[in-house]
N, C-alpha and C positions, 0 to 999 in steps of 0.2 A: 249372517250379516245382511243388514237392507238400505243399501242405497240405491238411489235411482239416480244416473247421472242428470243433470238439469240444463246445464251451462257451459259453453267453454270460453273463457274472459280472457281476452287480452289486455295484457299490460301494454297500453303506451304511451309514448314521451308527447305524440301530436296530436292530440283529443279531437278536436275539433277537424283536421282535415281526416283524419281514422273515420270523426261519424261522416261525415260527408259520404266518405267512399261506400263504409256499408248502407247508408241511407239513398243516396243519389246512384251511384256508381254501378252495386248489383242489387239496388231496388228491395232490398229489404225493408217490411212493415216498425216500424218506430214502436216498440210495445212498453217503453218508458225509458223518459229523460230525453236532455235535448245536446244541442251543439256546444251547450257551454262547459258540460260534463260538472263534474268528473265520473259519472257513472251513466250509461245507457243500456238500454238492450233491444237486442231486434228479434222477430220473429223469424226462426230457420223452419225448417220441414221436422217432420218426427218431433215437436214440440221441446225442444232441446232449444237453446236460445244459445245466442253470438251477444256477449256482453262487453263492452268497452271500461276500462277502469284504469283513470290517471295513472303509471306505472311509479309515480315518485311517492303516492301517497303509499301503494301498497311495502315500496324498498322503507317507509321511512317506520311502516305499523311493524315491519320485520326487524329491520333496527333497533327498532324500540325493545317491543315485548320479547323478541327470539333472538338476540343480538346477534343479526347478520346483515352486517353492514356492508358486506358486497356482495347483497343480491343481484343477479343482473336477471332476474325472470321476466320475460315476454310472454306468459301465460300462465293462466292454471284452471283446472280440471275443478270444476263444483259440483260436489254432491249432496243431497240431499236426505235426510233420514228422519227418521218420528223422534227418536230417543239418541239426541246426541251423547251424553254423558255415559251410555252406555257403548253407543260405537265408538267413541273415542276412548277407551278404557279397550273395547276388545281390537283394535287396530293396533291400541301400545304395545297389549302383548303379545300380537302376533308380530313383531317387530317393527312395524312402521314408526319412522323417526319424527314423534312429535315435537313443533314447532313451538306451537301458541295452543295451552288448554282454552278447553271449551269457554267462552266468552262472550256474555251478552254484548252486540252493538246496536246499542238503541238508534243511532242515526241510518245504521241498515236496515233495521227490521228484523235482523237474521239473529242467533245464537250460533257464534262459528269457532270451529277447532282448524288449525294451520299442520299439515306433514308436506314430507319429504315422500317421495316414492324411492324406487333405488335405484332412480336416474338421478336423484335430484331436484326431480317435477314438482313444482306446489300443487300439492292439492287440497281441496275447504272441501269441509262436513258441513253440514248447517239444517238450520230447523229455523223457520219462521219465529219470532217471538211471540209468544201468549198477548191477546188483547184485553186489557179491563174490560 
């Protein structure tokens, strides 16, 4: 198995006072997107990045495709791999309780798969998407 963790994303409800805090507050570098969100990231140390992402869009994408409509997740763990459709195939059967199959989202950028750890934790796989 090869992922590299990348990211750790906060879900939350107050976008804009969130970027403040990690922008202004503890002076993290702005490595994309602004105050108006729904999506930022900052630059952390060990090149792992602190990402902010609206918390209603992600309850409403779980809603939808994984029907769990009473997510209450304040984060989740991103990782990153070359070959998703094969790590999301060897994660099913080593038991991790998948979410949402592998799916391109063109307004991310990313190809991402949604699990469960066995806390509960959201965790994304993902692979940049192929460019023309």
């Amino acid at each position: 198995m090869t992922v590299k963790l990348i990211s750790v994303r906060l879900l939350v409800d107050n976008f804009a006072e969130s970027f403040r805090f990690y922008r202004t507050t503890l002076g993290l570098a702005v490595a994309w997107g602004d105050e108006e969100g729904p999506y930022a990231e900052f630059t952390a140390a060990d090149q792992v990045t602190i990402a902010l992402f609206d918390r209603n869009i992600m309850k409403g994408l779980l809603a939808q495709e994984a029907n769990e409509s009473d997510s209450t997740d304040r984060f989740s763990l991103i990782f990153q791999t070359e070959n998703l459709d094969n790590q999301f195939k060897q994660l099913s059967e080593a038991g991790a309780r998948p979410l949402i199959k592998p799916t391109d989202r063109e307004a991310w950028g990313v190809r991402t798969a949604h699990f469960r750890d066995p806390a509960a934790n959201l965790v994304e796989i993902n692979r940049g998407l192929d460019k023309p």
